[in-house]
Each structure stands twice: as C-alpha cells, then as structure tokens.
C-alpha positions, 0 to 999 in steps of 0.5 A: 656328182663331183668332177675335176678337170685338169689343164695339164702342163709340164711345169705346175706354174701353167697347171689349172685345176677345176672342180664342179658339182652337179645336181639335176639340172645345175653345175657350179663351179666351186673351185678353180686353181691355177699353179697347181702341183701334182700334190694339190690334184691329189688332195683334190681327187677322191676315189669316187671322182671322175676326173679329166685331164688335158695330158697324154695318158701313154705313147704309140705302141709302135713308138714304145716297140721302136724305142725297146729295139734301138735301146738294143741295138737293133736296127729300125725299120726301112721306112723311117726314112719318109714321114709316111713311114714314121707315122705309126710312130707319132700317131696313137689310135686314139689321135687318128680316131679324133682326126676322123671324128673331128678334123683336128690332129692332135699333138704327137706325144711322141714327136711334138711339143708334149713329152715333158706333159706326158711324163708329168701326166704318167707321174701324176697318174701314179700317184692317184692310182697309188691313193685308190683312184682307177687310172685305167687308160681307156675309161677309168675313173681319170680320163683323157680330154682334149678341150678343142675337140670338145668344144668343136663337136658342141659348134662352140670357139675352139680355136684362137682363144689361147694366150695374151694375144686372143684375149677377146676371144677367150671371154668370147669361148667362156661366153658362149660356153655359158650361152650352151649350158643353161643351169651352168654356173662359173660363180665366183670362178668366171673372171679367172675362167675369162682371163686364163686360157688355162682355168678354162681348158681345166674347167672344159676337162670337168665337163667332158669327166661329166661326160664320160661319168654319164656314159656319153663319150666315144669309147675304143672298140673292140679291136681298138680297147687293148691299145687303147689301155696301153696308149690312153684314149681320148674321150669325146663327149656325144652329148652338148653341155646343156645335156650335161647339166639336165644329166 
C-alpha cells in the first residue's frame, strides 16, 4: 500500500508533501517535500492512492445557506447577534464530533484562520478528481486529517511542536512517533521530519490515509453522512500507529 499525507497551506511555500509504503509489518518513508505546489501533489496521486490532507474539505451548511441568502439580500437570522447563536455558522458536524472525541475545537473554516486553506483545499480537490482520483468528502479516496487529533488519541505530543520556538518539542513528537511505531521507517526523511513542523504533519497525514484505507477511522453516521459529503469530515483513526504498520 502506498499513502500521501498533506500538510496543507495557503500559500505552496508552507505546503509539505509526504509519501509512504507499507508492506506487512514495515512503513517507509520514501519521500517528503516541502514547498509543494498543487502541481506536484497531483503528479504525486494516482488513483489507487489514499491520500491525506491537513485542509478543510467544505464549509457548514448553515454558513453556505446564510451565505446564499445575504447574497440575496434576505435578512439573517435573529440570533446572529450572540456567539451562541453564530455557532452553526462556524461549526461543521464534523468539528463538533472531533471536540466530543477529543477535546480539541478545531479551526473554523468559516470564521478563523483557514479560508485561504480552504479555497486552495477545494481548488486541489478538483484538480485530483479531474485526473481520476475519488474526492468524495466523507470517505473517498482523499481524506481529511487533522494530525493533533491523531496524535492525541495515540497519547502522543500533539501540542507546542509547531514553529521555531518549540523546536525541542517537535524532535521530542518525531521521537516518540517512532517509539509508537515499531517497523516505522523515516529513512533518509527523518531530519527534514525532525526540523519542519510541517514535513511532520505531512507525514502524520499519511499515516491516518493508512487509517482510513484499512477501515480504521471514525466515520459519519447515518444522519450525519449526507453533511458529511457536503461539509468534509474529519477522520479519526481507532487504531495506534504500531496497529498500523502490522496492518
């Protein structure tokens, strides 16, 4: 098996593309690049792929509907005066069932830091669904990740490991990873892994495709799976990384 992880950004300077091969009992890492462009991911990507990506796959329904109707010129809702009632603007299903799972509250892709993500994200999406790749947003062959929440759920450093400041703690996180995963190779791709934050997040993206290609991720129930295919869903794995790599 052959998955991509993504570490998604607006910009392809701060974009981080890793791939990994799995045989039975082994993963290596046999590549990993940072400043990758929309055209590098797809040459990447063939069909028969399961690719993860750190971006927002789609927006909150409620947000799309708002959206329409004040295009319109129809008035909002009453409620948008308090945070509460802006929340199922800001909030898709999925981000509430990842805050359930795991304490942790996502990034709004609608009223946060990631727009600029998530219009690269539906962009890219595109372009691999144009070249044969399934795109669907619940559980195609691409799926949405979020590495801290991964790592969480496998007890290991999820947190503090991002920029030059937490330096220490992201050779710390890539450590650990490895202690986790026995039969987990980084190969020649561990110092870049070690020093950039986001060659690490790209390669954590990989694992949970591996996840996810293995039937071992949280998926939308049945009254969630319609919003789910319009919102995106992130996948949570089930199983730790050393499951993973005994497949």
């Amino acid at each position: 098996m052959r998955t991509v992880g993504v570490d998604l950004a607006a910009e392809p300077s701060r974009t981080a593309l890793a791939v990994v091969e799995w045989e039975p009992g082994s993963a290596r890492v046999v590549d990993v690049r940072l400043g990758a462009t929309d055209a590098d991911i797809v040459a990447t990507v063939t069909p028969t792929d399961r690719v993860g990506i750190d971006a927002p796959f789609g927006w909150p329904d409620a947000f799309v509907e708002f959206v329409t109707a004040h295009h319109r010129g129809d008035p909002g809702p009453a409620e948008l005066e308090t945070r509460a009632g802006r929340q199922p603007l800001v909030r898709r299903r999925t981000d509430l069932f990842v805050h359930r799972e795991t304490g942790l509250v996502p990034l709004s892709v609608s009223a946060d830091l990631l727009a600029h993500v998530a219009l690269r994200c539906a962009g890219l999406l595109g372009k691999l669904g144009a070249v044969g790749v399934d795109v669907g947003r619940a559980n195609g062959a691409v799926v949405e990740s979020y590495p801290a929440a991964a790592l969480k759920r496998w007890g290991l450093p999820f947190r503090r490991y991002k920029g030059v400041a937490n330096a220490a703690t992201l050779v710390g996180a890539v450590g650990a990873f490895e202690a986790a995963a026995p039969g987990f190779d980084f190969a020649g791709h561990r110092d870049v892994c070690a020093g950039s934050d986001h060659a690490f997040d790209a390669v954590v993206a990989a694992v949970i495709a591996r996840a996810a290609a293995l039937g071992r991720t949280l998926l939308p129930d049945a009254t969630e799976v319609g919003a789910a295919e319009r919102e995106g869903w992130i996948h949570l794995p089930t199983v730790d990384p050393a499951g993973l790599v005994a497949g």
